[in-house]
ROSE-731539 format. One record per residue (C-alpha): residue number from 0; residue in three letters; x, y, z. Coordinates in Angstrom, 2 decimals. Layout:
// residues N
<resi NUM resn ALA u X v Y w Z>
...
***
This chain:
// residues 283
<resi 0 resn UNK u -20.92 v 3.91 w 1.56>
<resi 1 resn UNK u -22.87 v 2.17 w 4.34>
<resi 2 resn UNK u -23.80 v 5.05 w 6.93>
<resi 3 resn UNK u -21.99 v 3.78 w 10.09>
<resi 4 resn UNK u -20.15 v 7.34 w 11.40>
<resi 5 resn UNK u -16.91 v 8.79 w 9.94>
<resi 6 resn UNK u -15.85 v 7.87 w 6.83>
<resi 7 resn UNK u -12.43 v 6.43 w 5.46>
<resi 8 resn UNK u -10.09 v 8.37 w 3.99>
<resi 9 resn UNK u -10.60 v 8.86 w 0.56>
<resi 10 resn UNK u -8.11 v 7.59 w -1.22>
<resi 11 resn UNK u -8.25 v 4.66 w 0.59>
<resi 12 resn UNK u -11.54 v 4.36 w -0.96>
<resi 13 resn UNK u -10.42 v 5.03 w -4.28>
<resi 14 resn UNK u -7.66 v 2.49 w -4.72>
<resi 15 resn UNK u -10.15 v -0.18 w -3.06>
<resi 16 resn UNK u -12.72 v 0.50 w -6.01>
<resi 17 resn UNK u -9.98 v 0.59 w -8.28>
<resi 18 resn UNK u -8.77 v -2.73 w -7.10>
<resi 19 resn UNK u -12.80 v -3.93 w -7.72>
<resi 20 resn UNK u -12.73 v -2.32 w -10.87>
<resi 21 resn UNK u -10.04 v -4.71 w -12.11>
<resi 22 resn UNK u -12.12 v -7.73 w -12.06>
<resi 23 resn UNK u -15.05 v -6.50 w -13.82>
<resi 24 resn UNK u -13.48 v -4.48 w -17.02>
<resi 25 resn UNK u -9.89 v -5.86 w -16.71>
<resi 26 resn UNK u -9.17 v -9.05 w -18.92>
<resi 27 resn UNK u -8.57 v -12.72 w -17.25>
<resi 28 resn UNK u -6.85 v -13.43 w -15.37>
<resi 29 resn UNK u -6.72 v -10.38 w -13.13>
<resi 30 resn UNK u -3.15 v -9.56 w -11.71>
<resi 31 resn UNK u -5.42 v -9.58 w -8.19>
<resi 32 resn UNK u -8.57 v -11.37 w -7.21>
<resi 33 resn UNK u -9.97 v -8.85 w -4.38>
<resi 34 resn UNK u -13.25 v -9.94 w -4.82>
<resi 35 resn UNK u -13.60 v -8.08 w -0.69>
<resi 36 resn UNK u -12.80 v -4.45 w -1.79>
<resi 37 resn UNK u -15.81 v -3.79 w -3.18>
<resi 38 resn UNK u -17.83 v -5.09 w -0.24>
<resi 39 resn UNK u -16.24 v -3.60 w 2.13>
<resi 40 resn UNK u -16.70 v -0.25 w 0.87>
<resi 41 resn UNK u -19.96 v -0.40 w -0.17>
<resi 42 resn UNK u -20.04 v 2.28 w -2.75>
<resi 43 resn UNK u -23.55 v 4.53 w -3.82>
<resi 44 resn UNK u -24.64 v 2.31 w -7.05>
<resi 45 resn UNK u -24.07 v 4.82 w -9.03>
<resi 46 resn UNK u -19.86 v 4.73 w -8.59>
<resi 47 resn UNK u -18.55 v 3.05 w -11.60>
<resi 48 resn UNK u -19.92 v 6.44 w -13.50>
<resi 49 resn UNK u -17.22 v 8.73 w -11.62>
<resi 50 resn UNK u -14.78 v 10.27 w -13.46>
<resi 51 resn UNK u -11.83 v 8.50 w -11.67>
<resi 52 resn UNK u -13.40 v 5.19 w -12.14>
<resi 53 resn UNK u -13.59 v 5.44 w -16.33>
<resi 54 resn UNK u -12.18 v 1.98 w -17.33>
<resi 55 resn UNK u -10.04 v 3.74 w -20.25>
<resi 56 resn UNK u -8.80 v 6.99 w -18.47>
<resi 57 resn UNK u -7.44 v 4.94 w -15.23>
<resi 58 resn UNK u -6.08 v 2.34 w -16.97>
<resi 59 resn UNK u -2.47 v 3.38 w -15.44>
<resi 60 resn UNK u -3.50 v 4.10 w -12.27>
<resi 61 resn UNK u -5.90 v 0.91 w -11.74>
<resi 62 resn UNK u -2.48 v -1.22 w -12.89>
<resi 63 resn UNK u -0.52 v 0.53 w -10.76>
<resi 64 resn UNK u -2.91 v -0.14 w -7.49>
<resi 65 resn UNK u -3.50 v -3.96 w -8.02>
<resi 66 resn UNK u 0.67 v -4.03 w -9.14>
<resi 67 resn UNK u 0.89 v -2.42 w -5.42>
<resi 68 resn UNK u -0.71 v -4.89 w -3.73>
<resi 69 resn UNK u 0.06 v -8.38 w -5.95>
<resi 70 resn UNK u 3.94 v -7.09 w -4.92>
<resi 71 resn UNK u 3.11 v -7.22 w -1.44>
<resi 72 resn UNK u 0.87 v -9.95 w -1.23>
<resi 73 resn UNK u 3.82 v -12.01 w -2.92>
<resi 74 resn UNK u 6.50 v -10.57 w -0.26>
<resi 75 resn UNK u 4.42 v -11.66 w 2.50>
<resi 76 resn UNK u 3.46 v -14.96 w 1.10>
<resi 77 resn UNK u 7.24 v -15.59 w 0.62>
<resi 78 resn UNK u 8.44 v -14.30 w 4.18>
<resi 79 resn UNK u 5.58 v -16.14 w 6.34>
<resi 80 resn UNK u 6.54 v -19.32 w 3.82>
<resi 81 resn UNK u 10.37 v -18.82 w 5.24>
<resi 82 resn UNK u 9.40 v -18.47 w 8.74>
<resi 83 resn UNK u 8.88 v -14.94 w 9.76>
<resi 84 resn UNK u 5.74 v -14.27 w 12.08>
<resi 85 resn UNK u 5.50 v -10.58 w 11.67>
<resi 86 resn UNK u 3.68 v -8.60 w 8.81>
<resi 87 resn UNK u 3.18 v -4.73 w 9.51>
<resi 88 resn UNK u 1.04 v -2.91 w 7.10>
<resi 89 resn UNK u 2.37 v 1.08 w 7.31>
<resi 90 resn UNK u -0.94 v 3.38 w 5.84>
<resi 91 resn UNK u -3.17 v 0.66 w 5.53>
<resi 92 resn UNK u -5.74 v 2.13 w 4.18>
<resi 93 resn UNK u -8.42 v -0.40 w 2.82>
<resi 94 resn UNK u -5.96 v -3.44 w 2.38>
<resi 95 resn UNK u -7.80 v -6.73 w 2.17>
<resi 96 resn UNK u -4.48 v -9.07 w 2.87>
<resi 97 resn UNK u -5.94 v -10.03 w 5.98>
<resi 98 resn UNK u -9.16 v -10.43 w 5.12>
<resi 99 resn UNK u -8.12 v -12.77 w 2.20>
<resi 100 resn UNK u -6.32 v -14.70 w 4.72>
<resi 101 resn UNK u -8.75 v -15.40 w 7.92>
<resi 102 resn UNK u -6.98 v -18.56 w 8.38>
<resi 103 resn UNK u -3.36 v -17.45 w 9.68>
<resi 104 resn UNK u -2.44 v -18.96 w 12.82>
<resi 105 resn UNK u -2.35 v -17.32 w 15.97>
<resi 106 resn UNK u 1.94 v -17.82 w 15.52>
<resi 107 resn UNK u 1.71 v -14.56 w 12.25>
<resi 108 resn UNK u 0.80 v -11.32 w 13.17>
<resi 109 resn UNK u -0.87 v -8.71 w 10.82>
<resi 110 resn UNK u -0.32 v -5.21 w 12.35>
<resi 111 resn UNK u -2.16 v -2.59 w 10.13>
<resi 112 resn UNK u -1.40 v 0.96 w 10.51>
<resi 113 resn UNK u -3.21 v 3.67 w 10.25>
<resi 114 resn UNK u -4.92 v 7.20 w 10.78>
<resi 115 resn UNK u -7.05 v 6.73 w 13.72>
<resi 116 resn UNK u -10.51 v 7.35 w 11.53>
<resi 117 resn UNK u -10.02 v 5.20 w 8.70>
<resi 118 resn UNK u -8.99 v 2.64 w 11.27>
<resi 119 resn UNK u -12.16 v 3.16 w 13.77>
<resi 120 resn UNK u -14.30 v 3.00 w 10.11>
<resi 121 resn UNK u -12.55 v -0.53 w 8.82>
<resi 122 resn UNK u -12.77 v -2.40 w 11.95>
<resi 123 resn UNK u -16.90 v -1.24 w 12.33>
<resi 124 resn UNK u -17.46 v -2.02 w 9.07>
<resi 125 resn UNK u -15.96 v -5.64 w 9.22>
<resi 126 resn UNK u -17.72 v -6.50 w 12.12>
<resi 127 resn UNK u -20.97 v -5.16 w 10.38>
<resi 128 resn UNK u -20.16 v -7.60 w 7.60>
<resi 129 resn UNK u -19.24 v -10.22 w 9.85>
<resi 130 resn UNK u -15.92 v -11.19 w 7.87>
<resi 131 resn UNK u -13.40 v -13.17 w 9.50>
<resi 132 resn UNK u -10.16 v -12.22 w 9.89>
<resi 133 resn UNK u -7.21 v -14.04 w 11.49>
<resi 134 resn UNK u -6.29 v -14.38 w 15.49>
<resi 135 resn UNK u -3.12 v -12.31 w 14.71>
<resi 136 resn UNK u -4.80 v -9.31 w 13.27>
<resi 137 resn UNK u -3.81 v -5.98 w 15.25>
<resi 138 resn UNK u -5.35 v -2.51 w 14.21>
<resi 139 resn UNK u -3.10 v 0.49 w 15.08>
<resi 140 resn UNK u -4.28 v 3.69 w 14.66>
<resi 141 resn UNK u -1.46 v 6.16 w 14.39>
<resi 142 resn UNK u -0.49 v 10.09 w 12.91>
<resi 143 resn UNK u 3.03 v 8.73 w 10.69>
<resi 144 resn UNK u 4.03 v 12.12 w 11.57>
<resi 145 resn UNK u 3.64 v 11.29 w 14.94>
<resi 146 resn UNK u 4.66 v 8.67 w 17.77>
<resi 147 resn UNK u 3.81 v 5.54 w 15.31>
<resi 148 resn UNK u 6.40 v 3.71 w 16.32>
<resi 149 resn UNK u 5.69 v 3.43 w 20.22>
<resi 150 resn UNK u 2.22 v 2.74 w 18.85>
<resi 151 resn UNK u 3.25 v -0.54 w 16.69>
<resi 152 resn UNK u 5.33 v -1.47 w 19.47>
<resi 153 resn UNK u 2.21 v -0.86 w 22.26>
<resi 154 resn UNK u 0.50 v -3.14 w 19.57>
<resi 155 resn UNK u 2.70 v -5.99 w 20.59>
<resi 156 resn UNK u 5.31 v -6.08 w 17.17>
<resi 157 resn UNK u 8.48 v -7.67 w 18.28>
<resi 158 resn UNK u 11.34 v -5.72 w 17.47>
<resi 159 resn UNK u 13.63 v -8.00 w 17.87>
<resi 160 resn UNK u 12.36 v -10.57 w 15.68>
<resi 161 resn UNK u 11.81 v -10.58 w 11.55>
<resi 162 resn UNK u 9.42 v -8.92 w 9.87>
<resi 163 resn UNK u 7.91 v -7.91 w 6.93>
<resi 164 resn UNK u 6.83 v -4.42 w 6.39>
<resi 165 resn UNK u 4.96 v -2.23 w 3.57>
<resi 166 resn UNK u 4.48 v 0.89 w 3.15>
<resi 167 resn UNK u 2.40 v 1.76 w -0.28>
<resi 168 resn UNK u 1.26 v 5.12 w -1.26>
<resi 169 resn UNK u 2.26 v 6.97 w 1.86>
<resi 170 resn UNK u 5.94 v 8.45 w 0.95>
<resi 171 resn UNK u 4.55 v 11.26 w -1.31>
<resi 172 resn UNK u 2.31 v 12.55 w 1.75>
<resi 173 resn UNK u 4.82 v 13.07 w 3.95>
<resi 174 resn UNK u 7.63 v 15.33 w 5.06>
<resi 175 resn UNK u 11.00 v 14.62 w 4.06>
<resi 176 resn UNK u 12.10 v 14.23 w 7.56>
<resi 177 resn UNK u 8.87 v 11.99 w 8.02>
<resi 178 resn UNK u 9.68 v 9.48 w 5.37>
<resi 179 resn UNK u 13.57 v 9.86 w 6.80>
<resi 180 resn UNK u 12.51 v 8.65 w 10.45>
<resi 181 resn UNK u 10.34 v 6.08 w 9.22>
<resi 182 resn UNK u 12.66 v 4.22 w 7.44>
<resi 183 resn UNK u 15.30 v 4.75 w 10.27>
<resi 184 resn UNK u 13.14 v 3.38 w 12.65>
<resi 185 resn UNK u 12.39 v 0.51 w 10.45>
<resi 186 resn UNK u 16.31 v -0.30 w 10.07>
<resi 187 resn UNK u 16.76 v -0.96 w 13.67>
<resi 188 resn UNK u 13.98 v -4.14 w 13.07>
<resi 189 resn UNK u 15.80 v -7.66 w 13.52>
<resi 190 resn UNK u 18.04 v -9.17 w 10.95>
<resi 191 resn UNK u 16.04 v -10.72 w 8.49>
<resi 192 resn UNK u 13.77 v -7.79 w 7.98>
<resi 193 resn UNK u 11.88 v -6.42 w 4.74>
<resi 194 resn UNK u 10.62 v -3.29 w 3.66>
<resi 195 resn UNK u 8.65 v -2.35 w 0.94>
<resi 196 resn UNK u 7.86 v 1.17 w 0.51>
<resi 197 resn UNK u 6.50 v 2.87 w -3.08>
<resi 198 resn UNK u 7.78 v 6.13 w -3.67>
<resi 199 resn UNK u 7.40 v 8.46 w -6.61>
<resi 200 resn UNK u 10.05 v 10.04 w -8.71>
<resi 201 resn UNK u 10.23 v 13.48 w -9.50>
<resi 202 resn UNK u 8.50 v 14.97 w -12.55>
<resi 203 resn UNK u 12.27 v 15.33 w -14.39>
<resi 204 resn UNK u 12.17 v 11.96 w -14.53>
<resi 205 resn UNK u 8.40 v 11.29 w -15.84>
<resi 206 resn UNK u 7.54 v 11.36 w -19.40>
<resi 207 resn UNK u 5.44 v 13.80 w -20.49>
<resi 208 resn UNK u 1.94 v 11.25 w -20.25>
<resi 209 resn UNK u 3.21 v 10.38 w -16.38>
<resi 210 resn UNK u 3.83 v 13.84 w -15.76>
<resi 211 resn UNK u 0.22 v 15.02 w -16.66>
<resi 212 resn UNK u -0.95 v 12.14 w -14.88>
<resi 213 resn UNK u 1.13 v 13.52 w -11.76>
<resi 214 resn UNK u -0.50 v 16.69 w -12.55>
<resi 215 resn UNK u -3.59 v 15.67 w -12.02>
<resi 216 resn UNK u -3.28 v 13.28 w -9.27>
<resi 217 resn UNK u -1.59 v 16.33 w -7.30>
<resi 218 resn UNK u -4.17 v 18.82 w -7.75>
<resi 219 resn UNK u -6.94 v 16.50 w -6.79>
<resi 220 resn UNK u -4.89 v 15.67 w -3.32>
<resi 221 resn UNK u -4.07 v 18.90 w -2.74>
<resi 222 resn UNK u -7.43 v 20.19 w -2.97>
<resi 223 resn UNK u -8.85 v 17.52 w -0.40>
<resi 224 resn UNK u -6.05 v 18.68 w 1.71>
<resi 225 resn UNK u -3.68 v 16.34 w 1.30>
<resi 226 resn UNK u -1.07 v 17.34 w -0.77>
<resi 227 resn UNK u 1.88 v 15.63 w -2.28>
<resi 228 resn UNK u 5.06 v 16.51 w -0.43>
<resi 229 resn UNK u 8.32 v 14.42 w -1.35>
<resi 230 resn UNK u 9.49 v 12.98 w -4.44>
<resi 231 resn UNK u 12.65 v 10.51 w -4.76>
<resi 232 resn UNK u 15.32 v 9.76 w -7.61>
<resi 233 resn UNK u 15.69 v 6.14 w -7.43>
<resi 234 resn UNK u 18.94 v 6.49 w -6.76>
<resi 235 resn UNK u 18.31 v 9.00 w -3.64>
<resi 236 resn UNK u 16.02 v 6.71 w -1.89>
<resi 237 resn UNK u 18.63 v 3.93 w -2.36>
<resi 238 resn UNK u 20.93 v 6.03 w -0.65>
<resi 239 resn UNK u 18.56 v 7.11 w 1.82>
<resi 240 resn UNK u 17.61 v 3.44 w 2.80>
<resi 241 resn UNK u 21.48 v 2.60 w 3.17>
<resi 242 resn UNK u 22.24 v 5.78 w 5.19>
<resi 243 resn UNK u 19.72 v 5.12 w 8.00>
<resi 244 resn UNK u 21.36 v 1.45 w 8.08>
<resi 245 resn UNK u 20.02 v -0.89 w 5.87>
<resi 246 resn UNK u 22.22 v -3.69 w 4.66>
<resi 247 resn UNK u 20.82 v -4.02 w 1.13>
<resi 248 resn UNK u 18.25 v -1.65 w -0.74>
<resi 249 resn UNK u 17.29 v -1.81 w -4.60>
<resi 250 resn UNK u 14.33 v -0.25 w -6.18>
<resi 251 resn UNK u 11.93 v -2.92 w -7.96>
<resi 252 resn UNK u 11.29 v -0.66 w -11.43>
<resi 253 resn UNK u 8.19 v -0.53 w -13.22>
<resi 254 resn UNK u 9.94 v -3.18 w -16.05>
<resi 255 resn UNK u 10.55 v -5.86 w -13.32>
<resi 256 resn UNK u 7.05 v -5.04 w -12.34>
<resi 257 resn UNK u 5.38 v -5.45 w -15.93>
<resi 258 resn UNK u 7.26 v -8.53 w -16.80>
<resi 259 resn UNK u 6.53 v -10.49 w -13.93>
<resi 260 resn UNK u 2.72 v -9.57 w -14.03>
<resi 261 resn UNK u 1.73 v -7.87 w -16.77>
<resi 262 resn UNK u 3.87 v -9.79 w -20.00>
<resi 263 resn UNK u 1.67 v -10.73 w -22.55>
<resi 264 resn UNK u -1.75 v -9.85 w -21.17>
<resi 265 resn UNK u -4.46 v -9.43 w -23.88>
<resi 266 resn UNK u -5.75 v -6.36 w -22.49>
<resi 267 resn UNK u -2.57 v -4.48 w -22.63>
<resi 268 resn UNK u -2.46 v -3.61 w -18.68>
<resi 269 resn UNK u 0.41 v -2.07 w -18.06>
<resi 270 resn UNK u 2.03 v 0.23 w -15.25>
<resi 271 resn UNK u 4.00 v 3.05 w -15.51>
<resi 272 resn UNK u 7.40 v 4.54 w -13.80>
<resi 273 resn UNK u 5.39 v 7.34 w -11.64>
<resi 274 resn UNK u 5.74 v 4.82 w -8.95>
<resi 275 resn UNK u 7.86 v 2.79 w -7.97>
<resi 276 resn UNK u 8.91 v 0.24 w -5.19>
<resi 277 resn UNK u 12.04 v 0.63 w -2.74>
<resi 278 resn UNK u 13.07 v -3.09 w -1.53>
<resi 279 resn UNK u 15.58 v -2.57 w 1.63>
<resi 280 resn UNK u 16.53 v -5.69 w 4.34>
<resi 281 resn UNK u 17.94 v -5.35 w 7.75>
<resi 282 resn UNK u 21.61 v -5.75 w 8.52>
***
């Protein structure tokens, strides 16, 4: 990666290549075009020979990352289509939505969310690429285990009117009581809200392929110190969602998933139940 001070947060950087990877060994038509993720991390030439970026091995996991974001692209695209203004990006990481979309009015509002360093790192590097990005764009560098909220709201989000929020491939990283406050806080958002938040189930639940998959994934967080820390039941987040004072909360399964994006590919690309999306609205 270019040399311009601290670096993003790794995973960040995986799921970016992975999302790059997609359009070169992934059949046509990819399930995402984000042509930007590769240039805005700017990998050593050498990085389609790591290990986590084998085309056959990470088949699952490079579905499951462009599945992430083609869901959320699609919410967002449907609730700035119906009128909301407000899209708020929770552990935006690398996230290209923006970036795909420099031509937003100044009327919709893209507040991404993050840890302070990968934040500081994606704002210097667009500006060193000289990529436009929309009027409405707000960076918000924030610790979720912290005072994020007060941060987002500091940033200018409107509580009191709609919005549309995401929160992909955060839950596991957090605390219990973390991912419980976050989606509290999110409930008190206007009527008219949406959340989208990925969670993953525990390994009861997993076949035995997901599970070693899990395995893996785990062990490889844990040892850059960030371990996995909460796992959900579908049925437990449901009930979490609803507790906190959400009106209506379903979890979009990895079926719904597959057959509205990944039906009758020729490549096979499919994702797996080791993740999966909790949809909630505000009362």
């Amino acid at each position: 990666m270019t040399g311009i001070g601290a670096v993003p947060d790794h995973t960040a950087v995986r799921v970016a290549l992975w999302r790059a990877r997609h359009l070169e060994v992934d059949a046509a038509p990819p399930v995402l075009d984000d042509s930007l993720a590769l240039r805005l991390v700017d990998p050593e030439p050498d990085w389609r020979d790591r290990p986590d970026m084998d085309p056959d091995t990470t088949r699952g996991a490079r579905a499951g990352m462009v599945a992430r974001a083609r869901v959320v692209d699609d919410l967002v695209d449907e609730a700035f289509a119906a009128g909301v203004t407000q899209d708020v990006v929770l552990g935006a990481g690398l996230d290209t939505y923006a970036l795909r979309h420099p031509d937003l009015g100044p009327d919709r509002r893209v507040f991404e969310v993050d840890q302070p360093g990968t934040s500081a790192w994606k704002q210097r590097r667009i500006a060193e690429l000289a990529l436009p990005t929309p009027t409405g764009l707000r960076f918000v560098p924030a610790d979720f285990e912290g005072d994020w909220w007060g941060s987002l709201l500091a940033a200018g989000l409107d509580a009191g009117r709609p919005a549309v929020v995401s929160s992909t491939g955060v839950s596991m990283y957090l605390t219990d009581e973390a991912n419980t406050a976050t989606l509290a806080a999110l409930a008190r958002l206007a009527p008219g809200s949406t959340v989208a938040m990925t969670f993953q189930p525990p390994s009861e639940l997993l076949t035995h392929a997901e599970r070693r998959f899990r395995d893996l994934s785990a062990a490889g967080a844990a040892a850059a110190g960030t371990p996995f820390r909460s796992f959900y039941a579908p049925d437990e987040i449901v009930a979490r969602a609803r507790s906190v004072g959400f009106r209506e909360a379903r979890v979009l399964t990895a079926a719904e998933v597959n057959a509205r994006y990944f039906d009758d590919r020729p490549d096979g690309l499919r994702v797996t139940g080791a993740e999966e999306f909790l949809l909630a609205t505000t009362q």
